[in-house]
Legacy VTK file of the C-alpha trace (Angstrom):
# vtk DataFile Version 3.0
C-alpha trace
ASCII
DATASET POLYDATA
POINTS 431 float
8.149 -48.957 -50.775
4.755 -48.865 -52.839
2.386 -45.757 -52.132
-1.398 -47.067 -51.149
-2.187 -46.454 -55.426
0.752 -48.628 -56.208
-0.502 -51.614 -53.981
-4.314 -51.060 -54.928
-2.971 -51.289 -58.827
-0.807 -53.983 -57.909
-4.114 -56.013 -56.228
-5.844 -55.749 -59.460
-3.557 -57.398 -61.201
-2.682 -60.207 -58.477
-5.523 -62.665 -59.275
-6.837 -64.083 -62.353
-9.985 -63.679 -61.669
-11.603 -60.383 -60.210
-14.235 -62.632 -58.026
-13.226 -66.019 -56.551
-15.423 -66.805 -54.105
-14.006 -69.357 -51.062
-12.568 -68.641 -47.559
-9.685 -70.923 -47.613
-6.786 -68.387 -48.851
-7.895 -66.092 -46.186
-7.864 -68.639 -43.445
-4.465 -69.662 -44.443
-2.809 -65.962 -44.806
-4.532 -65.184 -41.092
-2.960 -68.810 -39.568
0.217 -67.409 -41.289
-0.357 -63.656 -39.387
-0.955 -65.228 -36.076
-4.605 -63.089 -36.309
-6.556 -63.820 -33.339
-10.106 -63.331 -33.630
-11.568 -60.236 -31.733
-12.314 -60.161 -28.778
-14.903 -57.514 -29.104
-18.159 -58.192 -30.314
-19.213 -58.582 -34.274
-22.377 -57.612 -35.920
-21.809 -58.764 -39.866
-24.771 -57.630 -42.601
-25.908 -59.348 -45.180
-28.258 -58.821 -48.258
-29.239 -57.747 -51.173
-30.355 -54.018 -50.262
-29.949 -52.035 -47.404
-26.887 -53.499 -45.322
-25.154 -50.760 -46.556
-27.697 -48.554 -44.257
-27.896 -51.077 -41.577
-24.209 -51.051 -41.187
-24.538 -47.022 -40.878
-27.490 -47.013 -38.175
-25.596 -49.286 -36.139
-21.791 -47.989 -36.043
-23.202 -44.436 -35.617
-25.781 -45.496 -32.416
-22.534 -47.122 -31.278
-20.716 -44.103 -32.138
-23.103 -41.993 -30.074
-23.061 -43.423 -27.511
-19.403 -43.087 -27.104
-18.093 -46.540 -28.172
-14.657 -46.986 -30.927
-15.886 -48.661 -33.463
-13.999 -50.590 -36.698
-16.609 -50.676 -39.867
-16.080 -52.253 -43.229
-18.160 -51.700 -46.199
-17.960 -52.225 -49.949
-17.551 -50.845 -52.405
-16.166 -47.269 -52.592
-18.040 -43.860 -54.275
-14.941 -41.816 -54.373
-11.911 -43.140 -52.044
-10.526 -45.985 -51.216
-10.156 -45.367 -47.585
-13.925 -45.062 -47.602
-13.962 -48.588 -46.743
-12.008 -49.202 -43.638
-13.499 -46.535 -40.703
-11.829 -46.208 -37.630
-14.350 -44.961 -34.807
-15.563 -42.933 -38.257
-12.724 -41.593 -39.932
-10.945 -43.239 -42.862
-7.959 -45.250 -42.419
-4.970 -43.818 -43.329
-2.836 -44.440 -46.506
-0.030 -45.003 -44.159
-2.384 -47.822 -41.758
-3.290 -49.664 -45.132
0.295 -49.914 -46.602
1.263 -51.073 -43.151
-1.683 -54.107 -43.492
-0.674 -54.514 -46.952
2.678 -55.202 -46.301
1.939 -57.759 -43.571
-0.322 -59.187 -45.798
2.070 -60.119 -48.701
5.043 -61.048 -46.482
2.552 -63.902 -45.232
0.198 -64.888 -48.211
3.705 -66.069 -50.223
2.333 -68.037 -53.027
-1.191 -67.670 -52.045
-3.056 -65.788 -54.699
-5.407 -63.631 -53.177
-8.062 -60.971 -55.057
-8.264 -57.271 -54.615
-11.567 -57.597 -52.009
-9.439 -60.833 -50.099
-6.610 -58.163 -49.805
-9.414 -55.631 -48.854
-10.719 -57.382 -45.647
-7.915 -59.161 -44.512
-6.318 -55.471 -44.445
-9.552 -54.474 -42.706
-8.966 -57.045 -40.015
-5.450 -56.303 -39.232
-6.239 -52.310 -39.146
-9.391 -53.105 -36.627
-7.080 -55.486 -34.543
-4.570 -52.956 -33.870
-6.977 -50.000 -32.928
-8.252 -50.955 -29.570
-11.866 -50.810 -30.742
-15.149 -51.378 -28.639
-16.569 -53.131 -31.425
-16.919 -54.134 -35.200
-19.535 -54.060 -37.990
-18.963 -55.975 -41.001
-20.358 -55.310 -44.512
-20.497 -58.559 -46.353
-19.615 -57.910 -50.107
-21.788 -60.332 -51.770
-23.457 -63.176 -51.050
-22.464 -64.736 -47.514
-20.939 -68.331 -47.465
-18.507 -67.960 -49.448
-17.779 -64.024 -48.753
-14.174 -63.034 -47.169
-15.772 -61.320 -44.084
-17.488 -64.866 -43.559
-13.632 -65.581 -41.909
-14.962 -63.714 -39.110
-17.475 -65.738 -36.533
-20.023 -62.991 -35.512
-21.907 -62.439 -32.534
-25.062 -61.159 -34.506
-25.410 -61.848 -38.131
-28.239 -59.626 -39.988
-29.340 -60.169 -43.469
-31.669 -57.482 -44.593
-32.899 -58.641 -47.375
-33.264 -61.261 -50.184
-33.198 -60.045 -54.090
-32.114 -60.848 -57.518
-28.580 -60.201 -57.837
-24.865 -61.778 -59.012
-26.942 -64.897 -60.302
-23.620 -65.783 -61.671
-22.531 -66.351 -58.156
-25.070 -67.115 -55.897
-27.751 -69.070 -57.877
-30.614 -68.511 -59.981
-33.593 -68.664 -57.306
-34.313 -66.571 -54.579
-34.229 -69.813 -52.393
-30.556 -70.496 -53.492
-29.675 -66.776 -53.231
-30.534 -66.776 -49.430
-29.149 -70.232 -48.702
-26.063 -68.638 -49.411
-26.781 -65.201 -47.295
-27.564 -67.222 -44.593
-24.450 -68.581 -44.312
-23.192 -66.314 -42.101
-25.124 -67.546 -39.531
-23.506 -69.524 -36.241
-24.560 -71.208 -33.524
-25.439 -69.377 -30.173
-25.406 -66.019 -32.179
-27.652 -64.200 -33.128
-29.907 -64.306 -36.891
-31.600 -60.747 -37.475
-33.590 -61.034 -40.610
-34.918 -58.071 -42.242
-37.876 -59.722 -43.847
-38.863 -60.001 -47.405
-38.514 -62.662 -49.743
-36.810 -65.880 -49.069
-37.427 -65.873 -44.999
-38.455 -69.241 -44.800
-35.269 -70.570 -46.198
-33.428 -68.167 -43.923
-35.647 -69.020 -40.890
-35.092 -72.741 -41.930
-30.733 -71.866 -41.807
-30.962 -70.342 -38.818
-32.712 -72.957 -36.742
-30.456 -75.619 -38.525
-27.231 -73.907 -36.916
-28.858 -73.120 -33.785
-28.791 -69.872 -34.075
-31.360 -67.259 -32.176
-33.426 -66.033 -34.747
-35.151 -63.135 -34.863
-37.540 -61.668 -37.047
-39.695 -58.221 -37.647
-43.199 -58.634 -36.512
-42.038 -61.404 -34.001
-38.977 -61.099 -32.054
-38.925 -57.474 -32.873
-41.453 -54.612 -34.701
-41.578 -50.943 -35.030
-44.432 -48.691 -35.149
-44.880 -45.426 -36.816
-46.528 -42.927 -34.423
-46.995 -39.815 -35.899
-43.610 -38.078 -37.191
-42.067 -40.574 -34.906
-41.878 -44.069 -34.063
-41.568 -46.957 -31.730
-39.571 -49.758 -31.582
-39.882 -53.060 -29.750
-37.728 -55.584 -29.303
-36.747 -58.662 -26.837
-34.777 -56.730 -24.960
-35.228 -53.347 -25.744
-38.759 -51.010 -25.545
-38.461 -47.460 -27.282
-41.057 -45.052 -27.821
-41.012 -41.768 -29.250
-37.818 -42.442 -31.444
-37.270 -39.453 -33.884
-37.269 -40.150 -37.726
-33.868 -41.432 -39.189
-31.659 -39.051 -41.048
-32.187 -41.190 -44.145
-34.280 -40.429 -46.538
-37.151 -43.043 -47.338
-39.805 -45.313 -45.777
-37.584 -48.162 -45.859
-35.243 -46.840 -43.754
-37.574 -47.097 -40.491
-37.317 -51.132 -41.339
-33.993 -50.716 -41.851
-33.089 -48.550 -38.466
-35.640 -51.783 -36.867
-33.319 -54.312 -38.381
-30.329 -52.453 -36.975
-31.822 -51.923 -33.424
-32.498 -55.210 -33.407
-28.729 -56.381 -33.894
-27.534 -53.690 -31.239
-30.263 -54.801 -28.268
-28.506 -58.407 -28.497
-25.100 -56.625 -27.346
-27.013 -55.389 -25.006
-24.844 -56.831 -21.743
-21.768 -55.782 -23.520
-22.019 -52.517 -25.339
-24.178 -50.188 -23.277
-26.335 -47.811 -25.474
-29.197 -45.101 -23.994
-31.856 -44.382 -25.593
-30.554 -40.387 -26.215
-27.721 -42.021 -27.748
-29.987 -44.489 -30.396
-31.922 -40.959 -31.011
-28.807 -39.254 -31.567
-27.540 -41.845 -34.214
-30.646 -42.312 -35.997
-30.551 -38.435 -36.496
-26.948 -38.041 -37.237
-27.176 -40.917 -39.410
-25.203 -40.003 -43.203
-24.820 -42.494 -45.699
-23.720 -40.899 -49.466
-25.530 -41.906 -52.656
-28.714 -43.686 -50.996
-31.370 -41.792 -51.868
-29.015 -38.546 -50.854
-30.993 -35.194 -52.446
-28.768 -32.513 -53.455
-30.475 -29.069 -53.729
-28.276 -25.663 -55.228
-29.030 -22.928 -53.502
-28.896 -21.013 -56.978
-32.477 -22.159 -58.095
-31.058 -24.837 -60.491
-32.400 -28.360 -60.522
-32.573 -30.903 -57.536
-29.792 -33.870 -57.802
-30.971 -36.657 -55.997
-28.056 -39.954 -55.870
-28.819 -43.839 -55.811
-26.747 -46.468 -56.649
-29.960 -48.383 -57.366
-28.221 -51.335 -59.689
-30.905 -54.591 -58.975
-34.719 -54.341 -59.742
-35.697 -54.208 -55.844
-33.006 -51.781 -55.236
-34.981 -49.542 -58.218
-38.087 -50.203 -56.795
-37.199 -48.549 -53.470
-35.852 -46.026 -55.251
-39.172 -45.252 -57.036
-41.567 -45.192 -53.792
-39.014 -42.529 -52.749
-39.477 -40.567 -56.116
-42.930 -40.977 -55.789
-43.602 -40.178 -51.921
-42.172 -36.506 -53.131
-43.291 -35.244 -57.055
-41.442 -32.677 -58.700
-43.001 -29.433 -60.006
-41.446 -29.864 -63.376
-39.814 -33.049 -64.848
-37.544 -36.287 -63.883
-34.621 -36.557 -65.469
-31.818 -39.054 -65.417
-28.196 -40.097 -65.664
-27.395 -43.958 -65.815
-24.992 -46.132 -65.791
-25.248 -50.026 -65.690
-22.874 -52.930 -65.420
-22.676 -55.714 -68.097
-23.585 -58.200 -65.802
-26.684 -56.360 -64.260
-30.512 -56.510 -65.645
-30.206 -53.375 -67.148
-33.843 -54.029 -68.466
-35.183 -55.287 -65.533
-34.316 -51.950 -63.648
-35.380 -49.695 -66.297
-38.512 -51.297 -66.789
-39.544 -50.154 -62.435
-38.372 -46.591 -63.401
-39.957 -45.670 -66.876
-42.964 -44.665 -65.863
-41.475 -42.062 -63.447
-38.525 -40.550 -66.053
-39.217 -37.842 -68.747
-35.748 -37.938 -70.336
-32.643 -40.356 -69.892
-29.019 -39.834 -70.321
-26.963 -43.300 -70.598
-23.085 -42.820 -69.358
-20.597 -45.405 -70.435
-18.877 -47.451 -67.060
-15.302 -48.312 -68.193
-13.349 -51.440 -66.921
-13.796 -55.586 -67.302
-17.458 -55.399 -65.988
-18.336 -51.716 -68.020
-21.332 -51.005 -70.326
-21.058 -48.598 -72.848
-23.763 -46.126 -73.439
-25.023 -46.642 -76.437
-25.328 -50.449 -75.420
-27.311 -48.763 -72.310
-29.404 -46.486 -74.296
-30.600 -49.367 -76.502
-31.672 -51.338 -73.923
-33.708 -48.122 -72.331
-35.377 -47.423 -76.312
-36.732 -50.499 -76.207
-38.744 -49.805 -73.000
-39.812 -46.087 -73.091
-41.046 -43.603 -75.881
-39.417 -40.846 -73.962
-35.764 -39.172 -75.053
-33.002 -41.144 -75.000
-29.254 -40.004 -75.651
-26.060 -41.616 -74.428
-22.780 -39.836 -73.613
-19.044 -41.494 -73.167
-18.800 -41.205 -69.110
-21.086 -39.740 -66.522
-19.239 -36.447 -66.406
-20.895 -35.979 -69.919
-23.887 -37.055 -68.906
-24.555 -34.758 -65.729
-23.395 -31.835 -68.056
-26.032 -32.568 -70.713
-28.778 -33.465 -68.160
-28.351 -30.123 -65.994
-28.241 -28.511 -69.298
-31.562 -29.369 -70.304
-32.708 -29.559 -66.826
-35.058 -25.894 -65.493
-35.278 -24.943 -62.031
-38.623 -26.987 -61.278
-37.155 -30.420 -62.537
-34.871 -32.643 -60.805
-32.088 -34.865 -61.540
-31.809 -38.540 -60.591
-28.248 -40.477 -60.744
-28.443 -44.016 -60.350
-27.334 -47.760 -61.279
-24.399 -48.154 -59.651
-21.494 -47.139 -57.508
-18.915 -46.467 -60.578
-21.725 -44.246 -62.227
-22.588 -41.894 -58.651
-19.170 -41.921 -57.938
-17.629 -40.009 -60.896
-21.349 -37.891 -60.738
-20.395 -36.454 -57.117
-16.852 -35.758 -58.751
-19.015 -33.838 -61.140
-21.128 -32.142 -58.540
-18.067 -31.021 -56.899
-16.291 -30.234 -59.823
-18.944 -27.604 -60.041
-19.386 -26.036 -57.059
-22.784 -28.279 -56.572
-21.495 -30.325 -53.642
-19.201 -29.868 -51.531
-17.007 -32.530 -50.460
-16.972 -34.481 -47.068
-14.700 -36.485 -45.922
-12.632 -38.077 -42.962
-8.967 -39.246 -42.953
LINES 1 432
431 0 1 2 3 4 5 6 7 8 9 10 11 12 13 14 15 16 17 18 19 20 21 22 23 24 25 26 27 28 29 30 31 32 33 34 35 36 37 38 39 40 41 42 43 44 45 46 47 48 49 50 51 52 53 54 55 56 57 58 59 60 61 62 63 64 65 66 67 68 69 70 71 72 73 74 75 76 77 78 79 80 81 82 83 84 85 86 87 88 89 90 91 92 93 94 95 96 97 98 99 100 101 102 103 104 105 106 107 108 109 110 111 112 113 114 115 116 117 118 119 120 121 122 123 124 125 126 127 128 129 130 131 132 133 134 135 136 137 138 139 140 141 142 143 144 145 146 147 148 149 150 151 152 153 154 155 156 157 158 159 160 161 162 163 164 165 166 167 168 169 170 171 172 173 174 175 176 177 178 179 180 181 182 183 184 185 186 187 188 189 190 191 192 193 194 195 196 197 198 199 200 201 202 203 204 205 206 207 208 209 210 211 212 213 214 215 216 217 218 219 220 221 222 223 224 225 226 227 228 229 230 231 232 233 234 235 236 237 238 239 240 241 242 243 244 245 246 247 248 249 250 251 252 253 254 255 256 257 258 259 260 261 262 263 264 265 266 267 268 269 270 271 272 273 274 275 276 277 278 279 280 281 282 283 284 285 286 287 288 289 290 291 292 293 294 295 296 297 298 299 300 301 302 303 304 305 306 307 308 309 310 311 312 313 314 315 316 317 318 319 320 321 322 323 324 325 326 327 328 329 330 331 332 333 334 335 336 337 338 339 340 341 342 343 344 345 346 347 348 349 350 351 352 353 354 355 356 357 358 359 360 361 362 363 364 365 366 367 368 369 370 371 372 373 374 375 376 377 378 379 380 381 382 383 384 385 386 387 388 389 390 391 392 393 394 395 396 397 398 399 400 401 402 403 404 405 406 407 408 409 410 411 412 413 414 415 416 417 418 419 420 421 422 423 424 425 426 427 428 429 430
């Protein structure tokens, strides 16, 4: 029998390719597994930023108000099990080998790819837990995305940015014709504004879905430290600040109140429990500020890896200045605009440390750190992983001057193994 690190290695290794977008494998392992489709209702988020906190505001709202709830998100920081949450705790090893070994008895020849295995394990896990409902992190793009097997009863997509080109076309237009596939008929289409809405207006009527969008069907208001939200079904004032850090995230808590209010006649949620789950809210590495209680320099954590994604990241940096310096560890994927990104934060960063990001997709960090030269006349120095670049950054880093990690997941991930490591953070986590 092969422990849960034996079948993730084995995963790798199943498909030729690491991305092979199409939902035709997965329909024909779930015919072969008898799955059913649930019975519960389905929220599934899209986009390029922010799903990843619209899938938190709305399992935890759930989640206060007392309701069992399945989520699935990719990728992971630190754990696999991060991605598969049972009424908020990890699934098990012992749950996943149990989905993994349904899962190959069926697919026989059928070549599936690590995230295939990923959600179709996800779906068998949720199916067997007697949940009150599921949210659905689509992993890129939307057509053509496994979690696209499932038919949801509200379908969000956040927003519309630059991002796996190589994928999902070269034009904002294309990019959100293919986000938009998620759409269906009768359900609901939450759109979280932005670039591209027309096109994802234009999908939604064309499927007959209900479309809703902020400053129409639904808009929130900022009053005072506070806000209000209003919605077709819903009318909440005095709603407390969300637990996230940011002035995106009242859109983003918007977006997800407007996906909840349509399961309105199914999943009953009070206000005091939408209050409670905006404030109880935790989502690692988005805009997550880490400060030592020994004096020593602020950490703050983004996996910031598209220019949009940056640019959020900057308003952030700049709502709240530093006393001393900004100084940061990065890491960036072949295949992302490494320039692009460091081009929105170089006017905001007095000295950059570029980490090398092993694997198939991996940059190194001198490659990194040539790209950033060419952009900035501050410092620039590259180390071989981001261990050795937090180490060299809080080195040089005082009291007053803060840290910022960013570019992607497989550069914060190893830098809150570093954190910890240290006695800087300490970890959280549920299984």
């Amino acid at each position: 029998m092969r422990s849960l690190d034996q079948w993730l290695a084995y995963q790798s290794q199943l498909h030729p390719r690491a991305i092979d977008m199409g939902l035709e494998r997965l329909h024909a392992v779930l015919q072969r597994l008898e799955w059913r489709p649930p019975r519960v209702p389905v929220i599934t988020v899209g986009g390029t930023n922010g799903k990843g906190s619209v899938t938190a505001f709305c399992t935890q709202i759930m989640s206060a108000a007392g309701h069992r709830v399945g989520t699935f998100t990719s990728p992971h920081l630190r754990d696999y099990r991060e991605r598969i949450r049972v009424h908020d705790r990890w699934a098990s090893a012992a749950q996943l080998v149990a989905a993994f070994e349904k899962i190959e008895a069926a697919r026989g020849s059928i070549g599936l790819t690590f995230f295939e295995f990923n959600t179709l394990a996800a779906l068998l896990v949720f199916e067997a837990a007697n949940l009150d409902a599921w949210v659905l992190e689509v992993g890129m793009g939307g057509r053509l995305d496994a979690v696209n097997v499932v038919d949801a009863d509200v379908a969000v997509v956040v927003s519309v940015g630059f991002d796996h080109q190589e994928y999902l076309g070269d034009t904002l237009e294309a990019i959100a014709g293919e986000k938009a596939g998620i759409f269906r008929a009768g359900s609901a289409a939450v759109l979280g504004g932005g670039a591209a809405s027309l096109v994802l207006e234009n999908a939604a009527r064309a499927v007959h879905a209900k479309l809703k969008r902020p400053g129409i069907e639904y808009n929130y208001i900022l009053e005072g430290e506070g806000w209000r939200y209003r919605g077709t079904r819903w009318e909440l004032p005095l709603l407390p600040a969300p637990a996230l850090k940011g002035h995106i995230q009242f859109a983003n808590a918007a977006c997800a109140l407007a996906a909840l209010e349509e399961l309105d006649s199914r999943i009953h949620i009070d206000a005091d429990a939408i209050a409670r789950g905006l404030t109880s809210v935790r989502l690692t590495a988005r805009y997550q500020v880490v400060e030592p209680l020994d004096g020593a320099a602020t950490w703050i954590l983004d996996v910031a890896h598209n220019p949009d994604a940056a640019r959020v990241l900057v308003s952030n940096l700049n709502a709240a200045p530093p006393a001393g310096r900004t100084l940061a560890v990065c890491g960036i994927l072949a295949d992302k605009d490494a320039a692009a990104i460091v081009a929105v934060l170089r006017d905001c960063v007095d000295a950059w440390w570029c980490a090398s990001l092993d694997g198939p997709r991996g940059r190194s960090g001198a490659a990194l750190a040539e790209v950033v030269r060419n952009l900035v006349s501050v410092p620039v120095e590259h180390a071989a992983d981001v261990a050795a670049a937090c180490a060299a950054a809080a080195a040089a880093a005082g009291g007053e001057d803060r840290i910022i990690v960013f570019g992607s997941f497989h550069t914060v991930g190893p830098a809150l193994d570093w954190l910890e490591s240290h006695g800087i953070l300490a970890r959280v986590e549920s299984d």
